[in-house]
N, C-alpha and C positions, 0 to 999 in steps of 0.2 A: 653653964658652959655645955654646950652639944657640940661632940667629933663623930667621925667616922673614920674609916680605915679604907681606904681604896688603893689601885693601881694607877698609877698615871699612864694614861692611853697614847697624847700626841701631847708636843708644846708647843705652841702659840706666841706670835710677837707681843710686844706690852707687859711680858710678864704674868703671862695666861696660859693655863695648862688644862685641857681635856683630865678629868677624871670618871674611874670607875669605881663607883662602888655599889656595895651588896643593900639589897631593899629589905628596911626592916619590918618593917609592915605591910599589911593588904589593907585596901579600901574600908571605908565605916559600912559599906554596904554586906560587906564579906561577916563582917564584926558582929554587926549586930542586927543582923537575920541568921546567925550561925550556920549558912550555908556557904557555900566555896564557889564562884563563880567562875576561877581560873583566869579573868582578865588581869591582875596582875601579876598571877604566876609564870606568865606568857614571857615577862619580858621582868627576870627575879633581878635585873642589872641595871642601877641608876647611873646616867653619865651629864656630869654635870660642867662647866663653865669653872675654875674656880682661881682664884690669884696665888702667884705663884715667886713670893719676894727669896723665895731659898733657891731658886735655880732647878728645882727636881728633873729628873731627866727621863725619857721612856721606860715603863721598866720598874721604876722606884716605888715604893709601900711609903704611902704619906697618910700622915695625919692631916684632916682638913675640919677645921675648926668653926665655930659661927657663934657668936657670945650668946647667950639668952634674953637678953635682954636687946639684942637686936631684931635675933627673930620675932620678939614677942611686939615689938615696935612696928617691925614690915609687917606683922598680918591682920594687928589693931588697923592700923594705916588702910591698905587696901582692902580689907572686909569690912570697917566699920566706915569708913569716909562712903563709899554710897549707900548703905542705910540711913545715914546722915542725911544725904542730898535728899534721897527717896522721902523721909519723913519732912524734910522742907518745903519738899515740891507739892507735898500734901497740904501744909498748913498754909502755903500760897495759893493752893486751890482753893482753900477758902475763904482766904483773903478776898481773891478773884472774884469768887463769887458772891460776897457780901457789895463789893465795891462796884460790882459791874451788872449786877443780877442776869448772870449768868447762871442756870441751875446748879445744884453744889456738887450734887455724883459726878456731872461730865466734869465741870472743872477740875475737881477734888483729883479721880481718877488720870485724869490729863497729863494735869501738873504733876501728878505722883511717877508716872512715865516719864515725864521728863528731864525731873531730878533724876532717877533711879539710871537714866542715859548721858546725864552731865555726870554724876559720878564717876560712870562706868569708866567714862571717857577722860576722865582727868585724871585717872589712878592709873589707865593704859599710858598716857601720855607722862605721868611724874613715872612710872616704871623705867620707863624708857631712856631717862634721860641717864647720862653718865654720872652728871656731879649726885644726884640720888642711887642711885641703883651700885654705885661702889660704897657708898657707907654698908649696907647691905649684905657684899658679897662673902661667902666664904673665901678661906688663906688657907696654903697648904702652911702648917705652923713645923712641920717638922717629918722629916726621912724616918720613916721604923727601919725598912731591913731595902 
């Protein structure tokens, strides 16, 4: 189970509340170059989207919860679904090119572009949809102070 601790900023029709909270982490870039780049120190305050079934109101200290096992499902999902594609659209190229004698680098390469764009584009389009992207969303699960 992953929480945070944030302020509720604004609230929202649907049962949707603006939240803020504090960034626990800097970039893998910062991490592990052990140098400090300061782009995300720039902006140390996440403000996220989040639902909102207890009512919280401006003002209120919420806990906002996300299961592990959710997150670990949304980022399998749209990280690994176009590698997926990407490696299909490869093995199509040379399908392509055994069946059509087409050279196999341009096909190979081709088709590998065009999965890796079909992915892209079906994980932007499944984000987006409501009945998907609310399984997903964090809950304010409860008022601290």
């Amino acid at each position: 189970m992953s929480y945070r601790i944030g302020t509720v900023k604004e609230t929202g029709p649907g049962g949707y509340a603006q939240v803020v909270t504090d960034r626990k982490t800097v970039c893998g870039e910062c991490y592990h170059n052990k140098i400090v780049c300061y782009g995300c120190l720039l902006s140390p305050k996440v403000v996220g989207r989040v639902a909102n079934p207890i009512g919280a109101q401006v003002g209120d200290i919420v806990k906002v919860h996300i299961s592990a096992g959710k997150l670990y499902t949304a980022a399998g999902m749209f990280y690994l679904l176009p590698v997926f594609t990407l490696l299909l659209g490869a093995f199509t190229g040379i399908y392509v090119s055994e069946t059509f004698g087409v050279p196999e680098n341009i096909s190979t390469i081709g088709c590998t572009f065009v999965g890796l764009f079909v992915g892209i584009a079906f994980v932007t389009v499944l984000g987006r949809m409501n009945r998907i992207s609310k399984i997903f969303e964090p809950v304010i699960t409860s008022i601290v102070r």
